[in-house]
C-alpha positions as a Python dict, from the first residue, in 0.01 Angstrom:
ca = {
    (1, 'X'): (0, 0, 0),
    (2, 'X'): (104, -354, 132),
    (3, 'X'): (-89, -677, 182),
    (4, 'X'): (-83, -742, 561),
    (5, 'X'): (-310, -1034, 602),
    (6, 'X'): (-335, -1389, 426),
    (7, 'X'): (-757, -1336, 443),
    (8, 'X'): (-910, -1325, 112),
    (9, 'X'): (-1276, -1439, 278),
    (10, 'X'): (-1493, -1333, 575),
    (11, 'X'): (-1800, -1452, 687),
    (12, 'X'): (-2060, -1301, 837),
    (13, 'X'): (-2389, -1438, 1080),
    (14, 'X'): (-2735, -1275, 1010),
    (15, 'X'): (-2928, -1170, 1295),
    (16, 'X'): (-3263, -1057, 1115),
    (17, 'X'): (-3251, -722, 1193),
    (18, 'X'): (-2903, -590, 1039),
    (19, 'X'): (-2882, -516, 672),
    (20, 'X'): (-2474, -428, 673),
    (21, 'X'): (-2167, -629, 687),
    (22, 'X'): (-1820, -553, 703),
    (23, 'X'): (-1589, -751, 481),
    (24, 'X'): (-1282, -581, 625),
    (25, 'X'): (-975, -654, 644),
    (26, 'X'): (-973, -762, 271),
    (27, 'X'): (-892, -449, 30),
    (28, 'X'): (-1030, -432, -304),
    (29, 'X'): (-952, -164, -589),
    (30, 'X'): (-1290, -182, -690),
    (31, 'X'): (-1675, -288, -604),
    (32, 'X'): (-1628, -584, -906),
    (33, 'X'): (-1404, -777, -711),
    (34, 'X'): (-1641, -914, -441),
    (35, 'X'): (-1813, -1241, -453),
    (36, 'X'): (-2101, -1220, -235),
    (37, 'X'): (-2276, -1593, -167),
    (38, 'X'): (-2532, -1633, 118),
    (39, 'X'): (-2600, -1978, 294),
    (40, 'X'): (-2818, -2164, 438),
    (41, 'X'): (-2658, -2311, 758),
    (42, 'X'): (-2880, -2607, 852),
    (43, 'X'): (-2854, -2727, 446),
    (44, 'X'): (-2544, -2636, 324),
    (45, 'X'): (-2756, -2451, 11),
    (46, 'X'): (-2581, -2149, -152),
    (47, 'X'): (-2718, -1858, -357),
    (48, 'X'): (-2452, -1603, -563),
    (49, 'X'): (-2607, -1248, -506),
    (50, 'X'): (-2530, -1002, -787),
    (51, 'X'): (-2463, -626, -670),
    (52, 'X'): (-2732, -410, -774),
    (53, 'X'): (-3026, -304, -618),
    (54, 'X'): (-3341, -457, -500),
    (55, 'X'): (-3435, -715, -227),
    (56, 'X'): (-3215, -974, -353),
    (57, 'X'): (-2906, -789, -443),
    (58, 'X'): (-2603, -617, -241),
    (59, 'X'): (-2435, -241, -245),
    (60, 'X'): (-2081, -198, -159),
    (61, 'X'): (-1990, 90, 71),
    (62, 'X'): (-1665, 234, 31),
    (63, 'X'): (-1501, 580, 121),
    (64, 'X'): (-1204, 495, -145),
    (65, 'X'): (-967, 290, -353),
    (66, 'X'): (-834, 113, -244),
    (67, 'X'): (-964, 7, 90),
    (68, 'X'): (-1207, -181, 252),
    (69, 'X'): (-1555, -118, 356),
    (70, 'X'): (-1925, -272, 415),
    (71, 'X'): (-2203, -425, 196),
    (72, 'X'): (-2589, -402, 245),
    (73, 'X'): (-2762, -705, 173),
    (74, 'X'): (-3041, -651, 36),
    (75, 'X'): (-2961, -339, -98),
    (76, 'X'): (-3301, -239, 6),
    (77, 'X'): (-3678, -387, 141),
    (78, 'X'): (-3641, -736, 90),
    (79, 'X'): (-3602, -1031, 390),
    (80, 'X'): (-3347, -919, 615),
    (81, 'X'): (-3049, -1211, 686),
    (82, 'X'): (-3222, -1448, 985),
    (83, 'X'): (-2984, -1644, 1224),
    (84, 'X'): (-3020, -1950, 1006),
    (85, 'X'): (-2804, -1849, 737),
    (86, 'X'): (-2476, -1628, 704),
    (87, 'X'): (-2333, -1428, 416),
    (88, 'X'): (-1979, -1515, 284),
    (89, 'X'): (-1766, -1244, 95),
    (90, 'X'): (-1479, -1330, -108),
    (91, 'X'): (-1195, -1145, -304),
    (92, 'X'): (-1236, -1218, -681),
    (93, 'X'): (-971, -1063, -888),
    (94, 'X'): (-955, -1074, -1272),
    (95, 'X'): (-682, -1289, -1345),
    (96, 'X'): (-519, -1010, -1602),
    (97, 'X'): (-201, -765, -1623),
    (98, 'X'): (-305, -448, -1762),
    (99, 'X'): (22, -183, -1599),
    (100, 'X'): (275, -190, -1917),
    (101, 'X'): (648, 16, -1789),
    (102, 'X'): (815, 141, -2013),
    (103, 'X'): (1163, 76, -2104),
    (104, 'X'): (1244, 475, -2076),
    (105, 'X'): (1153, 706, -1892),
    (106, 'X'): (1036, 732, -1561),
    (107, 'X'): (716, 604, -1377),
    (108, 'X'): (567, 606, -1060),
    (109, 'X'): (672, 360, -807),
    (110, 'X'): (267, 363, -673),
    (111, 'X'): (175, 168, -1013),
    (112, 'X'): (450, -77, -943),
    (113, 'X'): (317, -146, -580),
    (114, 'X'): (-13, -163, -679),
    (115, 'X'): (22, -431, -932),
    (116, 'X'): (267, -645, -701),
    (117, 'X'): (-39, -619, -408),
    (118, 'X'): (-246, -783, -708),
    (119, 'X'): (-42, -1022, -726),
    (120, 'X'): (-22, -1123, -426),
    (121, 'X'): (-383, -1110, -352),
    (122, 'X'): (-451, -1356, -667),
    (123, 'X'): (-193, -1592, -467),
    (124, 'X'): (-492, -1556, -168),
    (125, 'X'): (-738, -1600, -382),
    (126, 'X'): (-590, -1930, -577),
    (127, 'X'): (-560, -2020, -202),
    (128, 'X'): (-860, -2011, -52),
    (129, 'X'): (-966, -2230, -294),
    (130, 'X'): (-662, -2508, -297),
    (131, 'X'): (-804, -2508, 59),
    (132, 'X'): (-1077, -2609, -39),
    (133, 'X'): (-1015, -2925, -227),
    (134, 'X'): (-918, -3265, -154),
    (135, 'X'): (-516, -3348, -139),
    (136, 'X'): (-313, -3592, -77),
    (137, 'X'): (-125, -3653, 238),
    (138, 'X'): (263, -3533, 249),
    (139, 'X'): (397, -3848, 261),
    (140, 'X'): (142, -3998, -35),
    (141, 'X'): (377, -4155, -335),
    (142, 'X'): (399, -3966, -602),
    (143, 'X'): (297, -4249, -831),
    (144, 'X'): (-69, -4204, -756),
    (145, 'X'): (-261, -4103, -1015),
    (146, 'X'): (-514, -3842, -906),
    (147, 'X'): (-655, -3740, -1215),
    (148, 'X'): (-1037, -3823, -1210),
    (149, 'X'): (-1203, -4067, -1514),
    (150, 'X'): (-1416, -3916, -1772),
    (151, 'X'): (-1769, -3798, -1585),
    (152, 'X'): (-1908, -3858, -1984),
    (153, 'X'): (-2133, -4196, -1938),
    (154, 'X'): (-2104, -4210, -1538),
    (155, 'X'): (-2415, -4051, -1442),
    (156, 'X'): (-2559, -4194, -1103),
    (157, 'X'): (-2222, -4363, -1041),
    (158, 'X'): (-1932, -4283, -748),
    (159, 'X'): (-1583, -4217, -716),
    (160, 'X'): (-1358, -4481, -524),
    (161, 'X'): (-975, -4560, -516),
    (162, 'X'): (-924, -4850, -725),
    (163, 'X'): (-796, -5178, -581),
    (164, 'X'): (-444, -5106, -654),
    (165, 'X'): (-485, -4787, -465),
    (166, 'X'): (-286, -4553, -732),
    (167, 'X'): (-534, -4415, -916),
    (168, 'X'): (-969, -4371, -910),
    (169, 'X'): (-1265, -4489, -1051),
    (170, 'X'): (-1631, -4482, -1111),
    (171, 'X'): (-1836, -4778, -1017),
    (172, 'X'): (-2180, -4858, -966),
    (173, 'X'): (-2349, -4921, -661),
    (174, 'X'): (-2515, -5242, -556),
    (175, 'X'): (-2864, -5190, -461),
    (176, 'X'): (-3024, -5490, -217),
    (177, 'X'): (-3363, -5496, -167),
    (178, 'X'): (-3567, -5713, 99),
    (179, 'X'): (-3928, -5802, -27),
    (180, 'X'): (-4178, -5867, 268),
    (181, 'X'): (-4484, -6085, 186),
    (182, 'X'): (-4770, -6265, 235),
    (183, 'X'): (-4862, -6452, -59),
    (184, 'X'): (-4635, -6758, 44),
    (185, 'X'): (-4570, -6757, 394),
    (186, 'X'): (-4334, -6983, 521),
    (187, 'X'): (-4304, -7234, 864),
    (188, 'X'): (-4060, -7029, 1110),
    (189, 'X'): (-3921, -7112, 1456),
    (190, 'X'): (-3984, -6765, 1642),
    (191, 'X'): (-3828, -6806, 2027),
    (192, 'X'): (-3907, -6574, 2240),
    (193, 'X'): (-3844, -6282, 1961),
    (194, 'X'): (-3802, -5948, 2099),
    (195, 'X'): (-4070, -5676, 2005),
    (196, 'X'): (-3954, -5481, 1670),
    (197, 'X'): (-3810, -5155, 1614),
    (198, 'X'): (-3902, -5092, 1249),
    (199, 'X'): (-4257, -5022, 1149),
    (200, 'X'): (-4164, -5165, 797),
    (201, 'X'): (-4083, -5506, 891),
    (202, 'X'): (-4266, -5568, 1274),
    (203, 'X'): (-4451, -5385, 1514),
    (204, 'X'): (-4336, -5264, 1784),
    (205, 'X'): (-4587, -5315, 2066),
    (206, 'X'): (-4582, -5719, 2041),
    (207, 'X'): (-4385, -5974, 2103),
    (208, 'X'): (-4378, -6344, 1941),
    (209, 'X'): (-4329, -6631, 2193),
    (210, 'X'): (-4411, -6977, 2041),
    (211, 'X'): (-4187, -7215, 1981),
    (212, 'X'): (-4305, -7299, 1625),
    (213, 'X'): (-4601, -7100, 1466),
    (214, 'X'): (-4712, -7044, 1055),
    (215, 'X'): (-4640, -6714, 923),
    (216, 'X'): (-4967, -6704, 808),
    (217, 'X'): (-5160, -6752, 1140),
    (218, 'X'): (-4943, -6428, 1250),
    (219, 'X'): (-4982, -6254, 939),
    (220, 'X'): (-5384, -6313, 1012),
    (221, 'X'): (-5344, -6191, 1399),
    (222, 'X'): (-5172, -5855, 1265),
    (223, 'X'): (-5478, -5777, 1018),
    (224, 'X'): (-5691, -5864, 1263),
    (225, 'X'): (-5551, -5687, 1579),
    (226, 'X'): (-5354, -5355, 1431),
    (227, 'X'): (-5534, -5250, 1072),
}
């Protein structure tokens, strides 16, 4: 067998009404080495689906190893896939080398093959994830630093790049907040203000056009007029 295409993921649109999916062309040796994760599209929001049956699991269809084939998701009654969400399936290969040759004798040139696809196909799977992940640009020096900081003690804080721009770091963020109030209301010029466009701060179906009024006289004309 050979490994004719660099695709180690499809994905695949639900409809509601169909309950299979072909993951071909990717060829597996054996029903463990799919990852089957549906989505939601609007939310980004993932679920990992075990094989197995039920209405929340998946059955792979296959006529042999190796080869390639369909799932059913669910395996049976359950919600059927709508058009709001998709299912992704993905190669996932044990990352171990179990075919031992011998130093005599002969063996077949089949088990050889095999084990170099698998290879190859953990290259595709290794990847699809690189792909994944945030890199550097090309031409980036190679004196950057892109290891991350510890995450231990940096809850609720971000990552930025630091002010040297060679390496990151967590900070915290600033929080501002604007207090609106009543209880000491204040002399303001208000010219000809344009009507708001925020419910939390001023209404939007009025507009203030003296030259100088009290905050409180205003503040009195809103409880008045809109509560």
């Amino acid at each position: 067998m050979t490994v004719a295409t660099e695709v180690n993921k499809v994905r695949r649109a639900g409809n509601g009404t169909a309950r299979t999916f072909s993951f071909s062309p990717l060829i597996i040796h054996s029903a463990d080495e799919l990852e089957v994760t549906t989505m939601v599209v609007a939310t980004g929001v993932e679920m990992v689906r075990a094989r197995g049956t039920g209405s929340t699991s998946y059955a792979v269809n296959l006529t042999s190893f190796p080869g390639t084939g369909t799932i059913d998701f669910p395996t049976e009654g359950g919600t059927l896939l709508p058009s709001t969400e998709v299912v992704v399936i993905r190669r996932v290969l044990t990352l171990k080398q179990l075919t031992k040759l011998e130093s005599v004798g002969g063996y077949d040139p089949s088990v050889q093959e095999t084990q170099f696809d698998r290879f190859l196909m953990t290259d595709l799977q290794q990847q699809e994830q690189l792909d994944r992940c945030l890199r550097l640009p090309v031409g980036s020096l190679t004196t950057v630093d892109v290891g991350l900081p510890t995450v231990l003690g940096n809850a609720s804080r971000f990552l930025r790049l630091n002010s040297d721009e060679d390496g990151f770091e967590f900070v915290t963020p600033t929080s501002v907040e604007g207090v609106l109030s009543s209880a000491t209301p204040a002399r303001v010029v208000l010219s000809g203000a344009s009507a708001g466009s925020s419910d939390d701060v001023s209404r939007a179906d009025h507009v203030h056009q003296a030259a100088a009024q009290d905050v409180t006289a205003i503040n009195m004309f809103n409880a008045a007029t809109f509560n």
